[in-house]
C-alpha positions in Angstrom: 20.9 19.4 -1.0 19.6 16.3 -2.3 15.7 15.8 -1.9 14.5 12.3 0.0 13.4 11.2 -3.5 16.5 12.2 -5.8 19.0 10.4 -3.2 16.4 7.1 -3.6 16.4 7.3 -7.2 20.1 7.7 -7.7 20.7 4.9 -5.4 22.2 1.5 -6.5 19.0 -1.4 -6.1 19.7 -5.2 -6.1 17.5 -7.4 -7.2 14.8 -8.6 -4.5 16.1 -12.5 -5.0 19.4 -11.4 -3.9 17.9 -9.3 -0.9 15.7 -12.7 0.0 18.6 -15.5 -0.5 21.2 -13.0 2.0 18.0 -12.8 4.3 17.3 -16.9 4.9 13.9 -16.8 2.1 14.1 -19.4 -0.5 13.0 -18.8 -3.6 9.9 -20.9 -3.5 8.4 -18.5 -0.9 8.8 -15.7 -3.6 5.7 -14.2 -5.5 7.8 -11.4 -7.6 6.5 -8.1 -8.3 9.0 -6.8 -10.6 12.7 -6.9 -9.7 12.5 -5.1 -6.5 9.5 -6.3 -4.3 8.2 -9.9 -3.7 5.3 -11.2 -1.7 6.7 -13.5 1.1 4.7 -16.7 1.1 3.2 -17.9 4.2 4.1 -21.2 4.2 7.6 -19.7 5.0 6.7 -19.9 8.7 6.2 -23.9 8.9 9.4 -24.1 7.8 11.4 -21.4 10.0 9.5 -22.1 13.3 12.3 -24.0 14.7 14.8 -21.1 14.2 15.9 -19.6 17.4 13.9 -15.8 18.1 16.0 -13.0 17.4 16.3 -10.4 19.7 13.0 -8.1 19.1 13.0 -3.9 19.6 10.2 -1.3 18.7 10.8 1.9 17.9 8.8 4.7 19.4 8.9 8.4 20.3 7.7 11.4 22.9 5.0 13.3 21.7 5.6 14.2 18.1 5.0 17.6 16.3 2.8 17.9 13.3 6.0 18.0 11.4 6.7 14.3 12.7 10.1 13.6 14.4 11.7 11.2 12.5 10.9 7.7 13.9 10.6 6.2 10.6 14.4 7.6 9.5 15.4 6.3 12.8 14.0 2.4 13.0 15.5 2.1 9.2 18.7 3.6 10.1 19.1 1.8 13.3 18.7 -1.2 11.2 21.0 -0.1 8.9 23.7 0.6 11.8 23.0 -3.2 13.6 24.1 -4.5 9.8 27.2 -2.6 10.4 27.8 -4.4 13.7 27.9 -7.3 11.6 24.6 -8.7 13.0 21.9 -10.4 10.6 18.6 -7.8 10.9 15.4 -7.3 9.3 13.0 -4.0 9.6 8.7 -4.5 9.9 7.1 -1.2 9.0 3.9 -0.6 7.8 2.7 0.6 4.3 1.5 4.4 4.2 -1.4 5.8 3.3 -2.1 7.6 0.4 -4.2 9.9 2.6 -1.2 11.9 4.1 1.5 11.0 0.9 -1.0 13.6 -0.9 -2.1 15.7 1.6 0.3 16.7 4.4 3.7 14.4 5.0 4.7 13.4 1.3 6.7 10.2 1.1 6.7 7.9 4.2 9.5 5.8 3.4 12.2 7.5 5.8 14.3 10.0 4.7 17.8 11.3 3.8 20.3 8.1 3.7 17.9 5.8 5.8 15.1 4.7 3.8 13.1 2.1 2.2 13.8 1.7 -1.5 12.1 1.8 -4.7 10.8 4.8 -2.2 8.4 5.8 -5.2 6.8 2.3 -5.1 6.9 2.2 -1.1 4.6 5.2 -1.5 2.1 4.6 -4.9 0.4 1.5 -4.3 2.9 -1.1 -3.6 1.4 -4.4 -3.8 -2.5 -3.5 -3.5 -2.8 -4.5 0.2 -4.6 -1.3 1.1 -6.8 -1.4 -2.2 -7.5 -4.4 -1.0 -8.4 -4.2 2.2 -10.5 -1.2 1.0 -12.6 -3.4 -1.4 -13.1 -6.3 1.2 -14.5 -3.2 3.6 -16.9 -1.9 0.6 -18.0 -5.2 -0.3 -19.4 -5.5 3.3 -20.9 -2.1 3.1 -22.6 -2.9 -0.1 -24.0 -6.8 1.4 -25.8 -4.2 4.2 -27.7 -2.1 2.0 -28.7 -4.7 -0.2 -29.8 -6.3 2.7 -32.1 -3.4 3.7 -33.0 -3.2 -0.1 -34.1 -7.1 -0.3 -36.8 -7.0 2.9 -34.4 -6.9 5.4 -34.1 -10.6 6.4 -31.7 -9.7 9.2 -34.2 -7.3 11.0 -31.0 -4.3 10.5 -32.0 -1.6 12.3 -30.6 1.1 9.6 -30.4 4.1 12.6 -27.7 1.5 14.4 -25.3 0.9 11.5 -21.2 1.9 12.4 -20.2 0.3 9.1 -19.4 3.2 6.7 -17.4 2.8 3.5 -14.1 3.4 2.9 -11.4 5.2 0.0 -7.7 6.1 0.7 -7.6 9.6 -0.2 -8.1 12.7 2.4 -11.5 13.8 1.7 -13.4 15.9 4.4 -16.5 16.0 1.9 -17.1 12.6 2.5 -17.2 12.4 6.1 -21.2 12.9 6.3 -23.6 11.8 3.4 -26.8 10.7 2.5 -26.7 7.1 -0.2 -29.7 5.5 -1.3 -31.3 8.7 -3.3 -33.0 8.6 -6.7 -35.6 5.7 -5.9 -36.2 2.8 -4.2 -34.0 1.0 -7.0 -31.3 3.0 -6.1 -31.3 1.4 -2.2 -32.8 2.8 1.0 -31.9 6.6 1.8 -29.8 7.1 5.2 -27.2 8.7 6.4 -23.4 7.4 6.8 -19.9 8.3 5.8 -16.4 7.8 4.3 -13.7 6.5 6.9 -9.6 6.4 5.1 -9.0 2.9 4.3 -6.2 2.6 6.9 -9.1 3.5 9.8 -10.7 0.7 8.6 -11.1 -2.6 11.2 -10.3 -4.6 8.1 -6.7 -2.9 8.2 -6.8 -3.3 12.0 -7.4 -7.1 11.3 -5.2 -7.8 8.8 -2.3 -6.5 11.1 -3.2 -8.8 14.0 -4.7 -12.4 12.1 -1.8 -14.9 12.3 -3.1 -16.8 9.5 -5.7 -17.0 6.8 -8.2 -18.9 9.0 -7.8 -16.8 11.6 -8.8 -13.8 8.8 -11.7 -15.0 7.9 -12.4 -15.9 11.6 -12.3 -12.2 12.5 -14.0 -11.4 9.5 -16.8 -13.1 10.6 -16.7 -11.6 13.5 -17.2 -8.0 12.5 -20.0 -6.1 14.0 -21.9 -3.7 11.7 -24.7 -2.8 13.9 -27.9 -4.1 15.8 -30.9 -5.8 15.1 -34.1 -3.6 15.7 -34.3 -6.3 18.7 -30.6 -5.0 19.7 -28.8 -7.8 19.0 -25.4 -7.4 17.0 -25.3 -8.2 13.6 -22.3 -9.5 12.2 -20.6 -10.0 8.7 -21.0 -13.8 9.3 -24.7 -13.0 9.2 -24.8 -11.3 5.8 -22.6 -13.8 4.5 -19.6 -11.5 3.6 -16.9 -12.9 5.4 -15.9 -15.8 2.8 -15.5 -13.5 -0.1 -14.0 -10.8 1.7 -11.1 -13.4 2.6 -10.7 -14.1 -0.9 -10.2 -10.4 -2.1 -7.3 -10.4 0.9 -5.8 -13.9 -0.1 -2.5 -12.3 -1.2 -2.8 -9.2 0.9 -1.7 -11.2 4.2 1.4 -12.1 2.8 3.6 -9.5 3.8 6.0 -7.5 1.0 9.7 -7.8 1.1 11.7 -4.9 0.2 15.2 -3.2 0.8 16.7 -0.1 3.0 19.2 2.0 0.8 22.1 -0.2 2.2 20.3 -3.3 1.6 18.8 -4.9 5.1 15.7 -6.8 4.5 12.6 -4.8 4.9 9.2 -6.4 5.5 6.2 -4.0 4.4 2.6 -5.1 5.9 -0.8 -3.4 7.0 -1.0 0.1 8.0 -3.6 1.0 10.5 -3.9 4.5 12.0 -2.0 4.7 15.8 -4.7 7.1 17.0 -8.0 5.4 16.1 -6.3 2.1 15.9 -3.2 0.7 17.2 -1.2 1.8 14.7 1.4 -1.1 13.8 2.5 -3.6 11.2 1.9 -6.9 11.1 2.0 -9.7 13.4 2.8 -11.9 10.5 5.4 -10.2 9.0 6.9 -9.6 12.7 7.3 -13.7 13.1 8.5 -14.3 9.5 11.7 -11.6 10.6 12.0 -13.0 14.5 13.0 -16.3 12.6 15.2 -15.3 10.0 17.4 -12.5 11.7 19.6 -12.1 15.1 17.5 -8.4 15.4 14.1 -7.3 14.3 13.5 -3.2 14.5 9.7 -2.5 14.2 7.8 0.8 14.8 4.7 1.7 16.5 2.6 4.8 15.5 3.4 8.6 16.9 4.6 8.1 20.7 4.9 6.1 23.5 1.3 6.8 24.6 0.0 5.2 21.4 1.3 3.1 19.5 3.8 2.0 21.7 1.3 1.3 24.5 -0.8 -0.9 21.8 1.9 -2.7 20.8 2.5 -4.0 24.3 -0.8 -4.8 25.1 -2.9 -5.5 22.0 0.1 -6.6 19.6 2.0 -8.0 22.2 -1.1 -9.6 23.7 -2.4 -11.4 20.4 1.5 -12.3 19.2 2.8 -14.3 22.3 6.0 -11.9 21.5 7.6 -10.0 24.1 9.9 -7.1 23.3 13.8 -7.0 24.5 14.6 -3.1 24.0 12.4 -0.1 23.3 13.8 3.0 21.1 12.0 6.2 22.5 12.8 8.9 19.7 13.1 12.2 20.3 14.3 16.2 18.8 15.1 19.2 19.9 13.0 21.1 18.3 10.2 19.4 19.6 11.2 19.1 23.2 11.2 23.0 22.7 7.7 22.8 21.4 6.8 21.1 24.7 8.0 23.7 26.4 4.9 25.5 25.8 6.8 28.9 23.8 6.2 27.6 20.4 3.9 26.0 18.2 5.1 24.2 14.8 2.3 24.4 11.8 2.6 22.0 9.0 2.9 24.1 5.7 4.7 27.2 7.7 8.3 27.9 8.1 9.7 27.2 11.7 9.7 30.1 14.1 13.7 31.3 13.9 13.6 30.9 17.8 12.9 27.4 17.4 16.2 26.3 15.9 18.4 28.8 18.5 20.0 27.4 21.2 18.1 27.5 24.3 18.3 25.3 27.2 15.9 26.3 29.6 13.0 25.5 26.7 14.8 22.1 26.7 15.0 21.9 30.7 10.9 22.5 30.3 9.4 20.3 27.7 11.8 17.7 28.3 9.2 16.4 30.8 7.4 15.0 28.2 10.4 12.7 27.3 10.4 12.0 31.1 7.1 10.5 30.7 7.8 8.0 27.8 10.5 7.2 29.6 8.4 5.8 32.6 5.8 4.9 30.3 8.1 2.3 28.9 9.4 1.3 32.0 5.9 0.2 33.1 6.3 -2.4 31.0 9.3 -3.6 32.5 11.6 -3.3 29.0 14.6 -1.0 29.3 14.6 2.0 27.1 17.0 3.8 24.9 16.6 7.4 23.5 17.3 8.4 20.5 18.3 11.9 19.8 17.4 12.6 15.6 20.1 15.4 15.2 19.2 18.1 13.1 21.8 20.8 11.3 20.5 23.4 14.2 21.1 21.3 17.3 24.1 23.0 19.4 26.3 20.4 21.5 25.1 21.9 24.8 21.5 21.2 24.0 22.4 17.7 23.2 24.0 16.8 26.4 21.2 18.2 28.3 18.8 15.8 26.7 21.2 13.0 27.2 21.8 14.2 30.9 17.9 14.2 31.9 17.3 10.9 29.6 19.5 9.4 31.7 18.3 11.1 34.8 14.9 9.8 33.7 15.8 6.1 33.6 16.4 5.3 30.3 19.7 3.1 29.6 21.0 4.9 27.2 20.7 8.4 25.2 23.4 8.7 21.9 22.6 10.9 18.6 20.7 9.5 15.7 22.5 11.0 12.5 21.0 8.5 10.2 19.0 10.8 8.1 22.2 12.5 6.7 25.1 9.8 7.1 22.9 6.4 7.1 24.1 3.0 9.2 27.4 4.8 9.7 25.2 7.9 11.9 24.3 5.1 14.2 26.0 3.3 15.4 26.5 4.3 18.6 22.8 4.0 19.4 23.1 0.6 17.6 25.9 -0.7 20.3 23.3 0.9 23.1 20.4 -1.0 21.9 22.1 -4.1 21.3 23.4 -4.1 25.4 20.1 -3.2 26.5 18.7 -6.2 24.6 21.1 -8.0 26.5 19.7 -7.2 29.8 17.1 -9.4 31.5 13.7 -7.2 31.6 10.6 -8.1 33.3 7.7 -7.3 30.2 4.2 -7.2 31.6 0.9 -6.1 30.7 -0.2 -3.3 31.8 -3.8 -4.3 32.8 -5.4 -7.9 33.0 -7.8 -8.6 30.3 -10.3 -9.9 33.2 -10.9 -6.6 35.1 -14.3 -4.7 33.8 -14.0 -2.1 30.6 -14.0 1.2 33.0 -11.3 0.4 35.1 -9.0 -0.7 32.0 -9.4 2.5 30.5 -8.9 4.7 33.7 -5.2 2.3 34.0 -4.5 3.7 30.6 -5.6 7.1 31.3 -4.0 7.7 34.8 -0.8 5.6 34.1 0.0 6.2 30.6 -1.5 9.7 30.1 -1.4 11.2 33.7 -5.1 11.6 33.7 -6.3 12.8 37.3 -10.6 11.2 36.3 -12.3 10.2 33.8 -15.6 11.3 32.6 -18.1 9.0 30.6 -20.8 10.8 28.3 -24.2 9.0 28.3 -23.3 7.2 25.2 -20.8 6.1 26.4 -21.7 4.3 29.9 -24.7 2.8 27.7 -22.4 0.8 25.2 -19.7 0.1 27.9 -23.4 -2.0 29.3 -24.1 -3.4 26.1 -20.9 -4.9 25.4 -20.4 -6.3 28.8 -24.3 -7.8 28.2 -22.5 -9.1 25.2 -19.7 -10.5 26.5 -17.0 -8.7 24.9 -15.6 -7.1 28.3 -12.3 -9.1 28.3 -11.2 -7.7 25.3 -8.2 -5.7 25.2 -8.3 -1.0 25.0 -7.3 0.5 22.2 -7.7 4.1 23.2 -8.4 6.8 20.2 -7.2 9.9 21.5 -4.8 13.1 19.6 -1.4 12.0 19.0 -0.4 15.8 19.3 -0.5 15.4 23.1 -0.1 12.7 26.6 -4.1 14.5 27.2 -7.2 14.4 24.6 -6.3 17.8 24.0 -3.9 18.3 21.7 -3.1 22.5 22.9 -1.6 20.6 26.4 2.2 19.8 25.6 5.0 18.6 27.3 3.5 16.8 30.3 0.2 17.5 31.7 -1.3 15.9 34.7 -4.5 16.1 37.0 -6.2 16.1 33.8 -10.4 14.9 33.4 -9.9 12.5 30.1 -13.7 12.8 28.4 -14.5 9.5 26.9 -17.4 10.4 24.5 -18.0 7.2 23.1 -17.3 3.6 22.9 -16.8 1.6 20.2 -16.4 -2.1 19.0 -13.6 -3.8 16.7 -15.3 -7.5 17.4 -12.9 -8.3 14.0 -9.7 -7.3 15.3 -10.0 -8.5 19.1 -10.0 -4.9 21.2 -12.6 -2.3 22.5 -12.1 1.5 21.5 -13.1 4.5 23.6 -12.6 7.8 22.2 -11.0 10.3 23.8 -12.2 13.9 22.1 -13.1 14.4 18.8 -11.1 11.9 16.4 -11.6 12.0 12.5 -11.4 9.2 11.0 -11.7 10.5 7.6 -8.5 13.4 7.1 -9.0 16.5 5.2 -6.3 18.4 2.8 -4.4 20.9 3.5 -4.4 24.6 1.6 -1.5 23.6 -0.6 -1.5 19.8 -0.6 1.6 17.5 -0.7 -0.3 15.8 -4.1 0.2 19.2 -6.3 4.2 18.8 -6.2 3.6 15.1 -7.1 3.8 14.4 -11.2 6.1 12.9 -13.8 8.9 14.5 -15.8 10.0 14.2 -19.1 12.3 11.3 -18.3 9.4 9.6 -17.1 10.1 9.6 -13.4 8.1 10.4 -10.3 8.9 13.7 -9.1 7.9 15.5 -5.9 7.7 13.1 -3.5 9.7 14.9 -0.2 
């Protein structure tokens, strides 16, 4: 069997020109890198805006496994499929970090016959946005301590500082440390911390700015900490905004790529779905709606994330409403929900896993019951995609169609993408394109005018099942603070496990009657949204025993090797 990688690099590539002229971009909105990537100019959109809007679907999923459950495979090869319906369509994913490319997941490109291509470039570096964005960050960081260093002009109170610093590898050593030793030329000692780039609110804000204006607008608005009078202090006030707009001039413009049967692909921003909300780029998102009958994006992990951001924070900040929702699910995970067996990254599936059993289906498919509704709270009809695997019997899949459809959604058809490509979906293809033909009633889920508690306890009891909420002292004090400061219309963006509907991420399928702790409360001023969070998040990943970086190399031909 072919590796991910080997089926990529054997694959035929045309020329990103060609990809752009078939997709409506003229060449002057080009900025080539190489033969098979291009920046897409934004001066693009002045000239599209009077297109009519596509129809617009996001991709999302039930509760994943560690092991993920192939959402990524599933929004390319759905894409891939709608081109084989003879419909114009473009894909908006994000770019991945090199956190979990080295550490746990590998590539992040897809997988099998549905995937983004150069897949070796999707993965190394790409264009630089997340360098980038991790420089603009650091740059920040560094204007604070000099600030200390140089008499503290801005009254910093160094105990109150959130800003840490940022590098896109998975390093747990760098989670806690102590900077300014060796003298008082070498800064002021305190303590602070490594966030992964893609955690950073600079990520977060390049996914939701609509223009380069608005960047620095949001730059400016970054909160680093307080005054020792316990006012906020902002990057406008140490003057770091302007440059850190010009180190992310050309990481706005989003990057144009190709699937393995040539749809358009645009690649832009990457912020986490569990400590932010986890999806691509507004920009890149209006670019497509213009240019192409169909957009397919994806939201981060499941329905309870991602996809609840991308209604209302995305959503919110776009003026774009959604026509169809793609819930993806397997099996074998609807078996892990049933509570009888747990799936480790790094350790071969339990043999039980992957043996036909329907009552272990019948169980955890209440956690697919509960995307389902979660969706519907929007008012958008949903479609479920089954991802086949090799192990799934024909009895188990008609079970999961039978309580999808049970559960509301409008349709439920295999996703056999991964090993066939477009031609492996096309029956979810017709189903999403007649549920985007159906009138749907998309709503918010809470108005941005009710108080900070009672939009986190919607969230919580609606979308999670929550049964109360419980607020640590820290917590209540900054949910105060930020209403004194008048940020209490901003939108939630809850940071919770992805590994569960709960905080916890040992309660599967779907648990309810649950106390949701929020521990803490935290601002993104930049990005436009308020985060509570839910448990214990890291923000900064650690490797695993055997890491995905020590199959990476090059071999003697010179190629990349070892990417899954």
């Amino acid at each position: 069997m072919l590796s991910d990688l080997d089926i990529a690099q054997k694959a035929e590539i045309k020329d990103i020109q060609e990809i752009a002229s078939d997709a409506g971009i003229e060449e002057k909105y080009l900025e080539l890198y190489g033969n098979y990537k291009a920046k897409v100019s934004l001066e693009i959109l002045k000239e599209i805006q009077g297109n009519p809007a596509g129809k617009y679907i996001d991709v999302t999923a039930i509760t994943p496994t560690p092991l993920g459950e192939g959402k990524t495979v599933t929004t390319i090869g759905l894409s891939q499929s709608i081109k084989k319906l003879g419909k114009k369509v473009f894909t908006c994913i994000r770019q991945p970090s090199l956190g979990p490319v080295f550490g746990i997941k590998g590539g992040a490109a897809g997988g099998g016959y549905s995937q983004v291509i150069p897949m070796e470039d999707f993965n190394l570096h790409l264009t630089g946005d997340v360098h980038a964005v991790g420089l603009a960050h650091n740059l920040l960081s560094a204007f604070i301590d000099n600030s200390l260093l140089k008499n503290n002009p801005l009254n910093i109170d160094p105990l109150s500082i959130t800003w840490p610093r940022v590098v896109d590898v998975s390093d747990r050593a760098l989670r806690n440390i102590v900077i300014g030793l060796g003298g008082k030329e070498n800064g002021i000692p305190r303590e602070t911390g490594f966030d992964i780039t893609v955690a950073s609110e600079v990520m977060a804000i390049l996914a939701l700015t609509s223009d380069i204006f608005d960047l620095k607008k949001r730059l400016q608005n970054i909160i680093i900490g307080t005054s020792k009078n316990g006012n906020p202090v902002t990057a406008s006030d140490l003057r770091a905004a302007g440059a850190m707009t010009v180190l992310l001039k050309d990481a706005i413009k989003p990057t144009l790529m190709q699937t393995l049967e040539h749809t358009p692909v645009l690649v832009h921003a990457g912020p986490f779905a569990n400590i932010a909300h986890g999806n691509s780029s507004i920009i890149a998102d209006k670019i497509a709606i213009r240019l192409a009958d169909y957009v397919v994006t994806e939201s981060g992990f499941g329905a309870d994330c991602g996809f609840e951001k991308f209604a209302n924070i995305k959503c919110r900040y776009s003026g774009m409403k959604p026509d169809c929702v793609v819930i993806v699910c397997s099996i074998r995970a609807l078996k892990m929900h049933s509570g009888q067996f747990k799936v480790i990254p790094g350790r071969p599936l339990d043999k039980k896993i992957i043996q036909e059993n329907l009552p272990a289906i019948e169980k955890g498919a209440e956690n697919l019951k509960k995307h389902i509704e979660n969706v519907g709270l929007f008012g958008i009809p949903a479609v479920v995609a089954i991802n086949k695997f090799s192990t799934d019997t024909d009895k188990e899949i008609e079970l999961v169609k039978e309580i999808a459809l049970g559960a509301g959604a409008k349709a439920a058809e295999i996703s056999d993408v991964w090993a066939k490509g477009g031609e492996g979906g096309i029956e979810i293809a017709e189903a999403v394109l007649n549920a985007c033909e159906e009138k749907n009633n998309f709503n918010f889920l809470y108005p941005l005018e009710k108080p900070i508690k009672e939009k986190i306890e919607i969230i919580a009891t609606k979308i999670y099942g929550a049964g109360k909420i419980s607020y640590s002292a820290s917590a209540e004090e900054k949910i105060k603070m930020f209403t004194k400061w008048g940020y209490d219309r901003l939108p939630i963006c809850m940071a919770k496990t992805h590994l569960s509907l709960s905080h916890d991420p040992s309660l599967k399928g779907a648990p309810k009657g649950f106390t949701l702790p929020v521990e803490d409360v935290r601002l993104s001023a930049g990005a436009g949204f308020i985060y509570p969070l839910c448990g214990k998040m890291r923000t900064m990943p650690g490797l695993p025993s055997e890491p995905a970086g020590t199959h990476i190399d090059i071999d003697e031909k010179g190629r990349v090797v070892g990417l899954f």
